[in-house]
C-alpha positions in Angstrom: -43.2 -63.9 12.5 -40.6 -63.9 9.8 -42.8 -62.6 7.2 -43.4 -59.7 9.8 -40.0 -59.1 10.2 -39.1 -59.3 6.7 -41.9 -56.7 5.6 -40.6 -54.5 8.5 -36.8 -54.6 7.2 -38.5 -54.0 3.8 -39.9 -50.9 5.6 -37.0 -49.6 7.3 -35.0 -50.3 3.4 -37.2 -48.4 1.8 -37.5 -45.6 4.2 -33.1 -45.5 4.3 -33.4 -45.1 0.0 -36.2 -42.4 0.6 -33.8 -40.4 3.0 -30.3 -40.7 1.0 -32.4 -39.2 -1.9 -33.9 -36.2 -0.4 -30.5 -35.4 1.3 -28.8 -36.0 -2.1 -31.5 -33.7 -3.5 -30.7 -30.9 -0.9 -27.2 -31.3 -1.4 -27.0 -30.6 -4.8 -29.3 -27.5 -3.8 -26.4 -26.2 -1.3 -24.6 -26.7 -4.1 -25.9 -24.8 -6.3 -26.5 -21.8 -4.0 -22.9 -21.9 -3.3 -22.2 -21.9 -7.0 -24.3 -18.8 -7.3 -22.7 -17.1 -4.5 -19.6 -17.6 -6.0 -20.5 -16.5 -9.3 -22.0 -13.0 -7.5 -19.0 -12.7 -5.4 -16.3 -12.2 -8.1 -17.1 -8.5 -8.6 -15.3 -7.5 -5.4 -12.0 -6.1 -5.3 -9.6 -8.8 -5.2 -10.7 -9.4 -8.9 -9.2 -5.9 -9.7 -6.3 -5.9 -12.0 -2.7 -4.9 -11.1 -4.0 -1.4 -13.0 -7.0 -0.6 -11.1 -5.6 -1.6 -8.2 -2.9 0.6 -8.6 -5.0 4.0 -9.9 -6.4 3.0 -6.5 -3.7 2.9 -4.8 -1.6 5.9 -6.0 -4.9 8.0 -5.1 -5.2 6.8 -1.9 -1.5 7.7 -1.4 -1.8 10.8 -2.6 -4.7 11.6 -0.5 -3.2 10.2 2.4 0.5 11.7 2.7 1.9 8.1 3.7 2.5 5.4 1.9 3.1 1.6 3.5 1.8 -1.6 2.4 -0.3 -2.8 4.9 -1.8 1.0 4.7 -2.9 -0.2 1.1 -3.6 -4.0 2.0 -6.4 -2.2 4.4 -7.5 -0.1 2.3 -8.0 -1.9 -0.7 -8.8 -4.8 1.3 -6.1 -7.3 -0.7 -3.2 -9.1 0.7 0.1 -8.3 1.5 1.9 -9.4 -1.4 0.2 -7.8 -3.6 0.3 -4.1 -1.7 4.1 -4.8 -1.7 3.6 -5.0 -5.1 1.8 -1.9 -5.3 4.4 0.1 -3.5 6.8 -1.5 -5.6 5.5 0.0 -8.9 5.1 3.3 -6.9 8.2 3.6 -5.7 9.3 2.6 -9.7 7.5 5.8 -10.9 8.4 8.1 -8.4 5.2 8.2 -6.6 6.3 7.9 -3.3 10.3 7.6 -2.2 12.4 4.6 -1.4 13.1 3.6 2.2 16.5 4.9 1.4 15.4 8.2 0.3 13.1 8.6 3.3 16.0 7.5 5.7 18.1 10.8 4.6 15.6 13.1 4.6 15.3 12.0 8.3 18.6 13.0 8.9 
């Protein structure tokens, strides 16, 4: 009865190593995938430097008559710091006005 026993925890042992290695092996697959997709992924326009980004953005507020920073941050689909940014260095070549400037010609 003990020999029994002992070839069945021998069993279940064996069976437990078998299991941690094909998960280990698919694992390292996920892995991998995800490695690709981030690899595939860093095309997309938050990779853009500050100087596409901002052709892009002077363009758009060209086209558009308005210019605001979470008008750009949807847009170019990037965050809010860096549209402030963007309106920034518009606003430092005379692109678009400063709040100031667009609070006079209001009144």
């Amino acid at each position: 009865m003990n020999e029994l026993f002992l070839l069945l925890i021998l069993c279940v042992l064996v069976y437990v190593v078998y299991a941690l290695s094909v998960n280990n092996k698919q694992l390292l697959e996920i892995k991998k995938e995800i490695e690709d997709l981030k690899s595939k992924n860093k095309g997309d326009t938050n990779d853009k430097s500050d100087e596409e980004l901002y052709k892009e953005a002077k363009e758009l507020v060209i086209r558009a008559g308005k210019a605001s920073a979470s008008f750009i941050q949807r847009r170019l689909r990037i965050g809010y710091a860096r549209a402030a940014r963007l309106i920034d260095m518009l606003e430092e070549e005379g692109v678009v006005g400063t709040e100031k400037q667009e609070e006079k010609k209001q009144k």
